[in-house]
C-alpha positions in Angstrom: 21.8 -49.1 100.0 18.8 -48.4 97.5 16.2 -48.0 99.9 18.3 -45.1 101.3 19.1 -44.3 97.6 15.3 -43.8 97.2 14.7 -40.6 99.3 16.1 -37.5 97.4 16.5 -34.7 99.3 13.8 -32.4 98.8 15.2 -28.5 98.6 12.8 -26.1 100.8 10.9 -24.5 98.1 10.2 -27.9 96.6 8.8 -28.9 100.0 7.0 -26.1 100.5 5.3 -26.2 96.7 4.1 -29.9 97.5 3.0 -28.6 101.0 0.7 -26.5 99.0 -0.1 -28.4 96.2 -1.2 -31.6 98.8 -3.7 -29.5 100.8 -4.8 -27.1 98.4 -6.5 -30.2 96.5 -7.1 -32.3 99.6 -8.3 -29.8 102.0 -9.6 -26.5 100.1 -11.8 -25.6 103.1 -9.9 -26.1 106.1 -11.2 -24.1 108.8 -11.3 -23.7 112.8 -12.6 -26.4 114.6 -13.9 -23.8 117.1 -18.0 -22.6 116.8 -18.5 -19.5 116.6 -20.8 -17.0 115.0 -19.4 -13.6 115.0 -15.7 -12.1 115.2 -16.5 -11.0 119.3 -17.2 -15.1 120.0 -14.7 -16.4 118.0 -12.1 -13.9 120.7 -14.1 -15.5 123.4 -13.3 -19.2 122.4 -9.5 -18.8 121.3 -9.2 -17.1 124.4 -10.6 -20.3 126.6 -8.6 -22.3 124.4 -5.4 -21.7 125.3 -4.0 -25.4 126.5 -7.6 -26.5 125.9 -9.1 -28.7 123.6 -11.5 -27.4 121.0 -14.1 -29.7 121.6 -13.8 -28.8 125.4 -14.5 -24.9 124.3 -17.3 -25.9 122.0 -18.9 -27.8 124.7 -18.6 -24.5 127.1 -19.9 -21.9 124.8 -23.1 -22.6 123.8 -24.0 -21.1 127.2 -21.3 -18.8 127.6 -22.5 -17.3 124.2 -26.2 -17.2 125.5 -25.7 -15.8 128.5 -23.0 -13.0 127.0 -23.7 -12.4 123.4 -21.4 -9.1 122.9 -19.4 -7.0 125.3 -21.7 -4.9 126.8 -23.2 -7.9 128.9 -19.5 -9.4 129.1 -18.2 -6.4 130.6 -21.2 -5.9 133.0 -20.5 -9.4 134.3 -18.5 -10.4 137.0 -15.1 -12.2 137.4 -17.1 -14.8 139.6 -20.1 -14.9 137.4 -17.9 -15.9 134.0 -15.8 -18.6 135.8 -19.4 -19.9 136.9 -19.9 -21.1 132.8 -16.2 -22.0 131.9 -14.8 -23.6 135.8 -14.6 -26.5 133.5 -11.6 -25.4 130.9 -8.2 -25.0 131.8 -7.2 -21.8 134.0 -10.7 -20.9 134.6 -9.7 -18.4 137.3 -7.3 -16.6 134.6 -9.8 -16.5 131.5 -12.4 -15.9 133.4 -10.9 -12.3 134.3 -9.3 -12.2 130.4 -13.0 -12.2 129.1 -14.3 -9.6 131.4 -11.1 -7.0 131.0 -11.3 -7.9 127.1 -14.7 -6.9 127.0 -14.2 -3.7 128.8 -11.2 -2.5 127.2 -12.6 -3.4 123.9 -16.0 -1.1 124.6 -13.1 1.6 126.2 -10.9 1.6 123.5 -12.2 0.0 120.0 -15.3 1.2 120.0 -16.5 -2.2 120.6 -15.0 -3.8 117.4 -12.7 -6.5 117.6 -9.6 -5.0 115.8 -7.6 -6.4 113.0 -4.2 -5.0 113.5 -1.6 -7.3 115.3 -0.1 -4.5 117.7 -4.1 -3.7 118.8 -4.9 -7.0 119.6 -2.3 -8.3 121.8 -3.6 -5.3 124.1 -6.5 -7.2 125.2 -6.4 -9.3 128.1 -5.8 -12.8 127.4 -4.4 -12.2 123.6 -1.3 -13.3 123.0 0.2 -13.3 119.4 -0.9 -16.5 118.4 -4.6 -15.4 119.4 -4.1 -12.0 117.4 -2.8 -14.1 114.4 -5.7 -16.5 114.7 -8.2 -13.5 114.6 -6.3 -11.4 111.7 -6.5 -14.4 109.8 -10.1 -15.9 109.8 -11.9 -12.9 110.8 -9.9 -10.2 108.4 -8.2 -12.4 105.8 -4.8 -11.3 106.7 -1.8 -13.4 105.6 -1.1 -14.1 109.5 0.4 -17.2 110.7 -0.6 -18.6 114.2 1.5 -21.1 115.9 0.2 -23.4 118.3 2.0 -26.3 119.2 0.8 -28.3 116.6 2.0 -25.8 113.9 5.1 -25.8 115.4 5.6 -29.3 115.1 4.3 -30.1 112.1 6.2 -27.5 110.5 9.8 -28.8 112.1 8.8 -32.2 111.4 7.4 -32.2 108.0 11.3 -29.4 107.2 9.2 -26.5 106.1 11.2 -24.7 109.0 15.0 -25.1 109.9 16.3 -25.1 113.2 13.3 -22.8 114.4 12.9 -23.2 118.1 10.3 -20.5 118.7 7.0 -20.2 118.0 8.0 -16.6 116.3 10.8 -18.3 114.7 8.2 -20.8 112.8 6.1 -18.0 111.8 8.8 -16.4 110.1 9.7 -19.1 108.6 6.6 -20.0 107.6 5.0 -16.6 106.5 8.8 -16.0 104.1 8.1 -19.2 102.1 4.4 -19.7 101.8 2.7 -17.9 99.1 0.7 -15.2 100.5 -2.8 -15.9 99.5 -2.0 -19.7 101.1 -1.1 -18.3 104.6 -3.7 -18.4 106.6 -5.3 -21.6 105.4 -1.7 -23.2 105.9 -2.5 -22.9 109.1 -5.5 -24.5 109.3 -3.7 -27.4 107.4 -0.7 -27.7 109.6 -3.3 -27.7 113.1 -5.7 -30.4 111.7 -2.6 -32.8 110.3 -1.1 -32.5 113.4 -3.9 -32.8 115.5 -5.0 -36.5 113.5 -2.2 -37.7 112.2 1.3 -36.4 113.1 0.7 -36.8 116.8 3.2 -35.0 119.5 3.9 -38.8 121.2 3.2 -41.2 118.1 3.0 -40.1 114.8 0.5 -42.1 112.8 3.2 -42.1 109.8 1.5 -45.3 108.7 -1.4 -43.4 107.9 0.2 -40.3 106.4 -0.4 -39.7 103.0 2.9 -36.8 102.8 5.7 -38.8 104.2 7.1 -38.5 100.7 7.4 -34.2 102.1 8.5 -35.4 105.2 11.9 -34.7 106.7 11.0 -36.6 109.9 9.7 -39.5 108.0 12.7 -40.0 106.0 14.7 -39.7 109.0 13.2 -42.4 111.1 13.1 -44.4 107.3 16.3 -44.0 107.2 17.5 -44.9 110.3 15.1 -48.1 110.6 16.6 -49.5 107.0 19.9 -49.4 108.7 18.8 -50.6 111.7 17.7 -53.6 109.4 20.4 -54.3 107.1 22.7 -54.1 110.4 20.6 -56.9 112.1 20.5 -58.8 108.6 24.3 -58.7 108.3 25.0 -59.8 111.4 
C-alpha cells in the first residue's frame, strides 16, 4: 500500500496556501483573455460571452467597438442593427437587446458610468452575478469572485470547495478562504487552468504541474493503484 501511503491528506488551508503560493510565482499577471480598452467594452464583451468562447468575442468586437464606442451610440442603435455585428455568438437575438437596454439604462440611471457595486450592476440587462463580479474585480479591484464553469470546476476538483454545488456556493467558499488581496486574480488562475489544462471531459493531469494540491487527482491515483494491485494479484 505505499503508493496510497504516499498522498497525505492535505487540510483546506494547506491547499488553499499552495493554491496561492503555485500561481502567485507561476502566474503573477493573470488576466482576462477578453480585449478590451475601457470599463464600457469590457461590459460589452462579458456580456456576449456568456456560453461563448473568448476568442469568438474578440473576433466580434473589433467592429462592434468601432461602430459603438460608448453608450450614447449603443443606445441610439437598434435591436436589429447590434445583432447585425454579433449574429455570429451564441444568443445573438438575446444580447443583442442586453447591449442596447444596458446602454440606455446605464445613460438613465448611472450617469453613464459603469458602476462598481454588485447590487447596481446586476440591474443592467444581460448582467448576471458572475458578470457584475467580473467587472468589480478587473475594472474596480474589488475582492469579487466570478464563477464560471471553469471556476467551478476547478475549484471542486482541485478541494478548495466542499460539497459546493452552486456557483454562489463556490464563491463563498472561495472568497472565505482566499486571502483577500489574492481574490480576484484567483480567479483568473482558476479560468485559465481550467480552460488548458483541467479540461471539463479530459483533464490533461499528465500535464498538470498541481496534482500534488489536487483532491481529484489523488482520487483517480488512488483508485487506478488499486485497480492495479487488484489485476497484479489476481
Amino acid at each position: 500500500m505505499e503508493i496510497l501511503a504516499s498522498f497525505e491528506a492535505m487540510l483546506k488551508q494547506e491547499r488553499y496556501k499552495a493554491f496561492v503560493d503555485y500561481f502567485s510565482k507561476n502566474s503573477p499577471d493573470a488576466q482576462t483573455e477578453l480585449n478590451y480598452g475601457n470599463a464600457f467594452e469590457l461590459l460589452v464583451a462579458v456580456i456576449l460571452s456568456a456560453q461563448c468562447t473568448d476568442k469568438r468575442i474578440n473576433q466580434v468586437t473589433p467592429k462592434l467597438f468601432e461602430r459603438y464606442p460608448d453608450a450614447h451610440s449603443l443606445a441610439a442603435s437598434s435591436v436589429e442593427e447590434v445583432f447585425s455585428y454579433i449574429r455570429s455568438v451564441s444568443y445573438p437575438n438575446n444580447k443583442a437587446k442586453h447591449l442596447v437596454g444596458m446602454a440606455k439604462m446605464l445613460l438613465e440611471q448611472f450617469d453613464n458610468k459603469v458602476p462598481e457595486k454588485i447590487e447596481d450592476l446586476v440591474k443592467l440587462p444581460g448582467v448576471g452575478r458572475k458578470t457584475a463580479n467580473v467587472i468589480s474585480s478587473v475594472v474596480y479591484h474589488n475582492p469579487a469572485m466570478a464563477v464560471d464553469t471553469h471556476v467551478f470546476r476547478v475549484a471542486n476538483r482541485l478541494g478548495l470547495t466542499y460539497r459546493a454545488t452552486t456557483p454562489l456556493a463556490v464563491e463563498k467558499q472561495l472568497v472565505k478562504n482566499l486571502p483577500k488581496d489574492t481574490i480576484a486574480i484567483a480567479h483568473h488562475w482558476l479560468i485559465l487552468h481550467g480552460r488548458y489544462i483541467c479540461l471539463a471531459r479530459k483533464p490533461r493531469c499528465e500535464k498538470c504541474p498541481i496534482t500534488y494540491m489536487c483532491k481529484y487527482f489523488e482520487k483517480n491515483h488512488r483508485i487506478k493503484s488499486v485497480s492495479d494491485k487488484l489485476e497484479i494479484k489476481s
